[in-house]
C-alpha positions in Angstrom: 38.0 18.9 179.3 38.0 21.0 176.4 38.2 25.0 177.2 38.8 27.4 174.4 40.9 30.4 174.8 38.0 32.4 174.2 36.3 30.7 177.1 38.8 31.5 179.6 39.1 34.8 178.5 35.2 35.5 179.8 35.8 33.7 182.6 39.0 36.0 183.8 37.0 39.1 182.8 33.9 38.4 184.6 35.8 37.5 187.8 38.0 40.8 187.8 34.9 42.6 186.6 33.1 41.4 190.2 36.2 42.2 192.0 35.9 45.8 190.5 32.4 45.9 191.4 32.9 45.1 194.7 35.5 47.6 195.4 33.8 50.8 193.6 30.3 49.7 195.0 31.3 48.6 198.9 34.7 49.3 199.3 35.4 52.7 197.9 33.4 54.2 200.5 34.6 53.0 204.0 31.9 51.4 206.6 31.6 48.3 208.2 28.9 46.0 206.7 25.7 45.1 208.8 24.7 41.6 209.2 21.7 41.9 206.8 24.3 43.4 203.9 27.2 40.5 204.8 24.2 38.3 204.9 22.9 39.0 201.0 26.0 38.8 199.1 27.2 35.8 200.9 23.9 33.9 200.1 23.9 35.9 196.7 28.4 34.3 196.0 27.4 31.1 197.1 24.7 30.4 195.3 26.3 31.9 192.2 29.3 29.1 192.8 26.7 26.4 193.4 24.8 27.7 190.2 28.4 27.2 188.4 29.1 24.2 189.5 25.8 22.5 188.0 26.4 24.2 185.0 29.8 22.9 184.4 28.3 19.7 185.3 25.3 20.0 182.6 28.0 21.1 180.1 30.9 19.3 180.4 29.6 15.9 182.4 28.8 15.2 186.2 32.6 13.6 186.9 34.0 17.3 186.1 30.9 18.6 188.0 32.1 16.7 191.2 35.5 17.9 191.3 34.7 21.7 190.8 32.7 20.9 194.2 34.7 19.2 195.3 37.2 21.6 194.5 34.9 24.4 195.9 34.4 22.8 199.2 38.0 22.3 200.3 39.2 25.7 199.1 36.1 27.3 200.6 37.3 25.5 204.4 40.9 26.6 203.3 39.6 30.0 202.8 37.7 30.5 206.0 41.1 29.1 208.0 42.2 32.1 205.9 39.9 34.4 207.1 40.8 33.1 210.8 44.2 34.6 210.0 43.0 37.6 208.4 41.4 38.5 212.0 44.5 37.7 214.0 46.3 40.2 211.9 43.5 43.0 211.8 42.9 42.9 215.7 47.2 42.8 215.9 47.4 46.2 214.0 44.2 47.5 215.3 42.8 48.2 212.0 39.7 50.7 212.6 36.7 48.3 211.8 35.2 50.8 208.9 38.4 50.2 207.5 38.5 46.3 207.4 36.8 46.1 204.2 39.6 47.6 202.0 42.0 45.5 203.9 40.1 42.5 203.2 39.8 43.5 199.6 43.4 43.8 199.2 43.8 41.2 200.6 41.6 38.9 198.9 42.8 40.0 195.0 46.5 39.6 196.2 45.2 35.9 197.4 43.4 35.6 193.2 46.8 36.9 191.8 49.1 34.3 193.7 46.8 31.6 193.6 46.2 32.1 189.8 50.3 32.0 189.4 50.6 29.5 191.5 47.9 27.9 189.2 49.9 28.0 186.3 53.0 26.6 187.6 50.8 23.6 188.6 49.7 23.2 185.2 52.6 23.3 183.2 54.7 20.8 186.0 51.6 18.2 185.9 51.7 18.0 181.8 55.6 18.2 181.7 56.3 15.4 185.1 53.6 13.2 186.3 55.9 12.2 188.8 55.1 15.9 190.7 52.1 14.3 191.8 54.5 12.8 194.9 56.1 15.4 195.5 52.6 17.2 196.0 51.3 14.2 197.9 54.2 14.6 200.2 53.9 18.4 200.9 50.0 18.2 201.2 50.9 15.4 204.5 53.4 18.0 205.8 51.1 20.9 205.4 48.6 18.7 207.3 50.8 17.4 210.2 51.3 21.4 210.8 47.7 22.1 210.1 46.9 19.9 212.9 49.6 20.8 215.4 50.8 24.3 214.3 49.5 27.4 216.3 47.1 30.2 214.7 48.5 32.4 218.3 51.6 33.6 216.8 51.9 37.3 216.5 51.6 38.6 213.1 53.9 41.4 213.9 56.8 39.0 214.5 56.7 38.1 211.0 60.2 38.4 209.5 58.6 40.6 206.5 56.6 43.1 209.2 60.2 43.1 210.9 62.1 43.9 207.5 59.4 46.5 206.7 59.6 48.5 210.5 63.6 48.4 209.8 63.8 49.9 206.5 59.9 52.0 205.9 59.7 55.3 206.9 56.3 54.5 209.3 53.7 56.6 210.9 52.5 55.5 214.3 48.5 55.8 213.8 46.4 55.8 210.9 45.4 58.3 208.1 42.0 57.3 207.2 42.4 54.3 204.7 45.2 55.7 203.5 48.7 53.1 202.8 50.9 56.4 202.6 50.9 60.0 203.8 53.2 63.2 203.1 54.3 64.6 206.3 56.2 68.0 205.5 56.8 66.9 202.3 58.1 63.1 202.7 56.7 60.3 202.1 55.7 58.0 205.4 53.9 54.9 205.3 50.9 54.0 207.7 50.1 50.9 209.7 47.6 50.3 206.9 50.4 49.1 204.8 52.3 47.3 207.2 49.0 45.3 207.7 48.7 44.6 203.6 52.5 43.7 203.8 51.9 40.9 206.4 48.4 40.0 205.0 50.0 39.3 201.5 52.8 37.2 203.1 49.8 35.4 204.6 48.2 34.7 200.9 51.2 33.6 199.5 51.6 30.8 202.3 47.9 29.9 202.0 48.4 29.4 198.1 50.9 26.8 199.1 48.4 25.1 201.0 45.3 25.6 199.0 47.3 24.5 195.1 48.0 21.3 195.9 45.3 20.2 197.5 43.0 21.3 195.1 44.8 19.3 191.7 44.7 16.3 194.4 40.6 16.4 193.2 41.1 17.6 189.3 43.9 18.1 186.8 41.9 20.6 185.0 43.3 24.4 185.4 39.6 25.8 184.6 38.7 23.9 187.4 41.0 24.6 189.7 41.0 28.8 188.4 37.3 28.2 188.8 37.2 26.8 192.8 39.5 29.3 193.4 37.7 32.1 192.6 34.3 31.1 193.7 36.2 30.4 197.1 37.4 34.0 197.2 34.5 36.0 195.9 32.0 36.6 199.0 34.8 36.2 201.8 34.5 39.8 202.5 30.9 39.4 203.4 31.8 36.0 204.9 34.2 37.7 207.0 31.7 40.0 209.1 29.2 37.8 209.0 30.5 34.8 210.8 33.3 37.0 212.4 31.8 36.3 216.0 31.6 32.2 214.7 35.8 32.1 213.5 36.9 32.1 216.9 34.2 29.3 217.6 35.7 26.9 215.1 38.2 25.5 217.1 38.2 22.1 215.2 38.5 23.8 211.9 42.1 23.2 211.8 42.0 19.5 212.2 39.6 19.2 210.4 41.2 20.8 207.4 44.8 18.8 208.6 42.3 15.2 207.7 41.0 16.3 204.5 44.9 17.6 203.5 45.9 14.1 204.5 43.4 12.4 202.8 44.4 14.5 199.6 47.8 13.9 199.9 47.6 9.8 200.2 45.3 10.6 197.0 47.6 11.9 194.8 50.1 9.4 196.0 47.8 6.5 194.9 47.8 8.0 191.8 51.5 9.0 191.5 51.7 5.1 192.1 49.6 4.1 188.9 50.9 6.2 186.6 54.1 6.5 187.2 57.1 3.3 186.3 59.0 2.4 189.5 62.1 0.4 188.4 62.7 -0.6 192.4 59.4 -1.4 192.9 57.4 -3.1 190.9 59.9 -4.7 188.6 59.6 -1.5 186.1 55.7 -1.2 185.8 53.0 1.3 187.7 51.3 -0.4 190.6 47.8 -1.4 189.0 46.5 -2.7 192.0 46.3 0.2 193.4 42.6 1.8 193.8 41.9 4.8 192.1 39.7 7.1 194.6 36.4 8.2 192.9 35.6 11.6 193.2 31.8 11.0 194.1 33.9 9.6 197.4 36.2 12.4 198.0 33.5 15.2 197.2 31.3 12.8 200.4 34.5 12.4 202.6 35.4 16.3 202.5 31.7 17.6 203.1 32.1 15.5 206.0 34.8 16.2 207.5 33.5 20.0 207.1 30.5 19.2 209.0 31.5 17.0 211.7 34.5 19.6 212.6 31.9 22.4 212.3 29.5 20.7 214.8 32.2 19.1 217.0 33.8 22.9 217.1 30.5 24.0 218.4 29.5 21.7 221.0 32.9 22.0 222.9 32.9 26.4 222.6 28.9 25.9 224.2 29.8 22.9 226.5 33.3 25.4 227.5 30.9 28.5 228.0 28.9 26.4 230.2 31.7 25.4 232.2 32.9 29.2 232.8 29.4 30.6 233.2 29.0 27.8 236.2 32.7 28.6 237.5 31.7 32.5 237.6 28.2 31.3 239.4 30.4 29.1 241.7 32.7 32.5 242.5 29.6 35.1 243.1 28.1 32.1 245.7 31.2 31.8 247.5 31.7 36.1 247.4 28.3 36.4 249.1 28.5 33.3 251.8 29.2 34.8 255.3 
């Protein structure tokens, strides 16, 4: 895939010009977004990604086409785990719900700036070592074993960082507006507001492990990869309030996500496995016989995965609040018997 300098150029500009946009035009002036306005612009992001996406696809052929969404989707699912994450640490520092938005923005273009470094990196150690490709097949079935078993519950304020920053920070106790500092007679204190940006960030750069390897499991093109990215970020503000009742819902998301890791993973190991010479072996030579996953397959398998942990999610929280609405019933009966 052949993109010009001048190409990427646009593409970086018009993704910090709606990042800018955002921030002057819904951020700037703090409120907490109705369900009509979250609504819009999440419709309004996603279609712009899909609109992409076919675009690429009309331009540059159908198998690139099919990674970007496949790209999309899987960084999309990462990104709502994300968001998942985002609310633990919000409701953990009591961040003033008019004030979520600029938290979530922050948060969000620290997320862009890691994962576009982290980008990078990929780039260059994929064109200089094909044998990385392991080494990210490996991590991707770690990340998923934790996905699947690790705990969302774990206090956000008993991050080491959050620690680190209470120890040497000069702090206020409550907050001043949206404000990350203050001047209290004449020094310079701090506000909860940043202590929630400091543990947020630390929260991006461990979701940019995750979400980097997973997504050059699908393509080896950066402009794809920048491109996902991006359209997976863009509207999760929006996303965030609208489905903010639905996050604690998912409750298969995880595993969900912990498959389609795994599946990624043995992906790129298959394909370490072709490319790559393995003097103990295969007498010297790639393995040939092994089968090279088509991405019409993947892009299938993830959407999937997505919607049968989606639905499965649901059914058990309304089968759950059945249960408790019955055990409550079963209580008030037993209350009034004589």
């Amino acid at each position: 895939m052949d993109v010009t300098p001048v190409v990427w150029i646009i593409t970086i500009a018009v993704t910090i010009a709606f990042f800018v946009y955002e921030f002057f035009v819904h951020v700037r002036h703090p409120h907490e977004p109705s369900i009509g306005e979250a609504a819009r612009w999440s419709a309004f992001y996603i279609g712009l990604a899909l609109l992409f996406g076919v675009g690429l696809g009309m331009v540059s052929g159908w198998e690139f086409g099919g990674e970007y969404f496949a790209g999309y989707l899987t960084e999309k699912a990462l990104s709502v785990d994300n968001l998942f994450v985002f609310l633990l640490v919000m409701s953990a520092f009591a961040v003033p719900k008019i004030y979520q938005q600029k938290v979530l923005m922050i948060g969000i273009a620290i997320a862009l700036i890691m994962r576009g470094a982290f980008i990078a990196i990929g780039a260059s150690l994929i064109q200089n070592f094909s044998w990385i490709f392991y080494i990210f097949g490996a991590l991707l079935l770690v990340l998923a074993y934790r996905q699947a078993f690790a705990s969302h519950d774990n206090d956000p304020e008993n991050l080491r960082i959050v620690v680190l920053a209470r120890r040497f920070l000069p702090l206020t106790k409550e907050y001043h507006g949206d404000k990350l500092s203050v001047k209290i007679d004449g020094k310079r204190f701090f506000t909860p507001m940043m202590l929630t940006i400091i543990a947020i960030g630390f929260v991006d750069l461990i979701f940019a492990v995750d979400s980097i390897p997973a997504i050059y499991g699908l393509t080896e093109e950066a402009y794809i990869v920048f491109t996902a990215n991006a359209f997976a970020l863009m509207g999760l503000r929006q996303l965030y309030f609208l489905i903010g009742g639905l996050l604690e819902r998912l409750v298969y998301l995880a595993q969900g996500l912990a498959v389609i890791l795994s599946f990624i993973g043995i992906k790129l190991i298959s394909h370490a496995l072709k490319v790559n010479e393995l003097p103990f072996i295969n007498g010297g030579e790639p393995v040939k016989w092994v089968p090279e996953i088509p991405i019409w397959f993947s892009l299938t398998f993830i959407a999937t995965t997505i919607v049968v942990a989606t639905v499965l999610s649901l059914l058990k929280t309304r089968k759950d609040a059945k249960h408790e609405a019955a055990q409550q019933e079963a209580e008030k009966t037993e209350e009034v018997a004589p």
